[in-house]
N, C-alpha and C positions, 0 to 999 in steps of 0.2 A: 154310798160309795160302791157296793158291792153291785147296785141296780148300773149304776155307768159303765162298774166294768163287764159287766155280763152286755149291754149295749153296744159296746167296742168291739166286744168279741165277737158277737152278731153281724155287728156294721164290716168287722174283719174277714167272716168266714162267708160274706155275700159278697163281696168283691173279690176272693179268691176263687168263688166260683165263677163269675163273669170271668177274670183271666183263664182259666181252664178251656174255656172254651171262644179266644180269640181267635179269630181267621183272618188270612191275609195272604195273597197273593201275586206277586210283583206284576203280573201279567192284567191283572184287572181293576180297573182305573177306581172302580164302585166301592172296594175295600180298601181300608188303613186303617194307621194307628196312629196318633196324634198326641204328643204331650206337652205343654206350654206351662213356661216358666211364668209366671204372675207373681207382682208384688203389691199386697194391699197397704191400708195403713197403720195396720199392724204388724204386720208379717206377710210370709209368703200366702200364696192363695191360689196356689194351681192348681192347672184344668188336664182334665185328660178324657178323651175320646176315641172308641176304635169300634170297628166291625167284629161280630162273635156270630157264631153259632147256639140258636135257643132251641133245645127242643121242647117240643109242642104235643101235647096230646090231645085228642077228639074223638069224636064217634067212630072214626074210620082207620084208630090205632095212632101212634105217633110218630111225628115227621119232624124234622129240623125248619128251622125257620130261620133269615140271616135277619139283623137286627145291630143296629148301632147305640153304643152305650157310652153314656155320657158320665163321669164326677168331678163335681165340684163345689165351693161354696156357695152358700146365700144366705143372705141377712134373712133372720127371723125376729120374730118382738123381743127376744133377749139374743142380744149375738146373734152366732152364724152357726149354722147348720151342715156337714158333709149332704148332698145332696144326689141323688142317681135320676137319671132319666133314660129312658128307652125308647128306642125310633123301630119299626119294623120298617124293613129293606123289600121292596118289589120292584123289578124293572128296571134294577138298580138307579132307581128312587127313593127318596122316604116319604112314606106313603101315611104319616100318625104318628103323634108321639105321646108318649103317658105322660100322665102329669107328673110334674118334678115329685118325689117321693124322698124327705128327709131321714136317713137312716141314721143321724148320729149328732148332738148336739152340744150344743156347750164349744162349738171349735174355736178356736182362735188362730191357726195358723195349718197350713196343710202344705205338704210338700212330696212330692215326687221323684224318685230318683233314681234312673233308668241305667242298668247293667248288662254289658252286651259279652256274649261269651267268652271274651281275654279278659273277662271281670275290671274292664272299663268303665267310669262313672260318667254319666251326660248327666243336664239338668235340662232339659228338652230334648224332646223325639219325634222323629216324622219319616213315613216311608214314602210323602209323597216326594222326597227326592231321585231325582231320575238317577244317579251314579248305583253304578252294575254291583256296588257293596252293600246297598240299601237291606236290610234285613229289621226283624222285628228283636228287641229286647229281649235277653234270655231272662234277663228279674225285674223286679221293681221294686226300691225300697218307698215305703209308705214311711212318715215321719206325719204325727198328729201332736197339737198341744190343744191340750184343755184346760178349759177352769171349771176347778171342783167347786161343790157347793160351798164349803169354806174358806172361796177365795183363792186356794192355794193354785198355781199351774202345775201341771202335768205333761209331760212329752211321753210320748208311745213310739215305738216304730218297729219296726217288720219289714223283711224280705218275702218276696213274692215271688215263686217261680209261672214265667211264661209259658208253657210247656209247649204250644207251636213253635218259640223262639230259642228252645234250649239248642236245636241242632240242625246244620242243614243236610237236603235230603242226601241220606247215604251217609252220614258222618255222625260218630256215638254227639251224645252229650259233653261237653267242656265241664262236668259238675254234678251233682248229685241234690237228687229232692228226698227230705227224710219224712218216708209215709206219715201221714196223717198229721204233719205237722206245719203244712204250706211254706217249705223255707226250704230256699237254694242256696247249696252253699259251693261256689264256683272251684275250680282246682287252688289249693294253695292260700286258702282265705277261710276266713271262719265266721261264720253269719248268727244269729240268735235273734229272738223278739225281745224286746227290754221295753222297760217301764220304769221311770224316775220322777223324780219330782221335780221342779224349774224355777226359779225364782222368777 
């Protein structure tokens, strides 16, 4: 048990780093964000995809790189796996994608859940809508269920803060991020990571 959750917390603190460094700008067609509500036949099973900023290091010091990041499910020989995949961005193109890379196992259900600065809940997201309100996600709540090695389920979940999407330019944050803890807790609301058990 202790090796899963030490995996979770892994699978957790790599996708709080891809959000860190999301990019998007209404003005350029090449970038977005994307979240889609999917339902399997067990449960939910959403996807999400957006443009980020990867920096890069080489012989010649380091440089940014733009790069689109994909997660999601996929069947593996026992259940389903949380899954990441990475495109690098040129000519706003995608020009290569890595191979799917499974960070986290045993899922059973993955879910999404998109918070916009008046601590609005959506269960899909997209900035490829043309309306002049279009903005990105100030959080994301992550909701994960697993089966433990004894059978039993388990639900996880966590708030993510966007930190491109906590404010627009010239305007404070609507909320607050507590260091070192990846969790936005909006004005007037109370956020935490919890972990339960689930029949």
């Amino acid at each position: 048990r202790l090796e899963a959750q030490q995996m979770l917390r892994l699978a957790m603190q790599r996708i709080a780093a891809d959000f860190e460094g999301v990019y998007w700008r209404k003005d350029k067609e090449h970038l977005f964000f994307l979240g889609k509500q999917e339902n399997g036949q067990r449960g939910r099973e959403d996807k999400i995809e957006f443009t980020a900023i990867r920096p890069r290091w080489n012989s010649s010091g380091n440089r940014n790189e733009l790069v689109s990041i994909s997660y999601n499910l996929r069947s593996l020989s026992k259940g389903k796996g949380l899954t990441s995949e990475e495109k690098s961005i040129w000519g706003y193109r995608g020009v290569g994608s890595s191979k799917p890379v499974t960070i986290l196992e045993g899922i059973q259900e993955l879910e999404f859940e998109y918070i916009d600065r008046e601590n609005r809940k959506y269960e899909s997201w997209s900035t490829k809508d043309t309306d002049d309100k279009t903005s990105l996600p100030a959080a994301i709540r992550i909701t994960v269920k697993m089966k433990r090695d004894d059978g039993i389920f388990q639900i996880f979940s966590t708030v993510m803060p966007i930190p491109a999407g906590l404010h627009e330019p010239g305007l404070s944050p609507k909320g607050t991020v507590e260091s070192g803890s990846g969790l936005f807790i909006p004005n007037g609301s109370i956020g935490s990571d919890n972990s339960s058990p689930a029949k």
